[in-house]
C-alpha positions as CSV (number, residue, x, y, z in Angstrom):
1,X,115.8,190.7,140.4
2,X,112.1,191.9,140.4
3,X,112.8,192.8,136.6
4,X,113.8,189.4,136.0
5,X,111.2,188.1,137.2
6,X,108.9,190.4,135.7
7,X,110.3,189.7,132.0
8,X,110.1,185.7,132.7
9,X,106.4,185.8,133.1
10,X,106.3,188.7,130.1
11,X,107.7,185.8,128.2
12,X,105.7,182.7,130.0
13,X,102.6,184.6,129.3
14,X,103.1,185.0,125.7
15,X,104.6,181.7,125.1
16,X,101.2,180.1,126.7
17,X,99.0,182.8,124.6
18,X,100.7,181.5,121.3
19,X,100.5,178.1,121.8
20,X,97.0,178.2,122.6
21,X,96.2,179.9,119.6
22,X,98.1,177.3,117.1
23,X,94.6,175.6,116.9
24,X,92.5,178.7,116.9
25,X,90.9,180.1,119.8
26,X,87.9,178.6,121.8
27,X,86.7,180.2,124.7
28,X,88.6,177.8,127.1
29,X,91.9,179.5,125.5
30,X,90.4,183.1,126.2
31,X,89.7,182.0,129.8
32,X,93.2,180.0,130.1
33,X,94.6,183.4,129.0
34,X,92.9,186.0,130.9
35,X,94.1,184.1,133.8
36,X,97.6,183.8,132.5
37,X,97.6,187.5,132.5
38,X,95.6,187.8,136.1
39,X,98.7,185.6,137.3
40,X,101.1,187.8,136.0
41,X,100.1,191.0,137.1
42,X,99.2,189.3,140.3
43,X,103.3,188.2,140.7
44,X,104.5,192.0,139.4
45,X,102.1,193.4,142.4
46,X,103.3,191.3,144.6
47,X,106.6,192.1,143.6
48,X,106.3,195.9,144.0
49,X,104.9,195.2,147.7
50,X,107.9,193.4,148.6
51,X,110.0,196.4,147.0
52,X,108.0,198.8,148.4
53,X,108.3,197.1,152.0
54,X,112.0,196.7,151.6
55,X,112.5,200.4,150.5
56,X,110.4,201.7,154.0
57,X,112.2,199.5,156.2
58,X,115.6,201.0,154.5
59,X,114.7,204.1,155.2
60,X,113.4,203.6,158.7
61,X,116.9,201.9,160.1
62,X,118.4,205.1,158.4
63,X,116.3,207.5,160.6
64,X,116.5,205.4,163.9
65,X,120.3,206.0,163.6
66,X,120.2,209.8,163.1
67,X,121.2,211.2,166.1
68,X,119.1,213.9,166.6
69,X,121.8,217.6,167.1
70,X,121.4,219.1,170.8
71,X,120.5,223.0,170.6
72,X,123.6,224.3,172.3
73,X,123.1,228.0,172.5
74,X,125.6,228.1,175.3
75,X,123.2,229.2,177.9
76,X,123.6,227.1,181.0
């Protein structure tokens, strides 16, 4: 899903760029896009956190039900 929503603003991103360049570009179009592109990256950060977070909390319900093996050497 986060590849989804990754390509969506790819293609939002653009879209915006090229329409603000039909006219030419002024710096208000520059400054419109750089923080078109801030967003963006913004979103895929955020994105990776959440991944990230999801990934470590996977793999900490997998090692809180591991049950530890008792050392049995037969000695009592």
């Amino acid at each position: 899903m986060d590849d989804v929503k990754s390509s969506y603003r790819e293609v939002e991103t653009e879209i915006k760029k090229t329409a603000r360049g039909i006219d030419g570009t002024a710096l208000k179009d520059r400054v419109g896009n750089a923080g078109d592109e801030v967003r963006k990256e913004l979103g895929n950060l955020g994105d990776d956190i959440r991944e990230a977070d999801r990934e470590s909390k996977a793999d900490r319900e997998k090692r809180a039900h591991v049950v530890p093996r008792s050392s049995s050497n037969g000695a009592t």
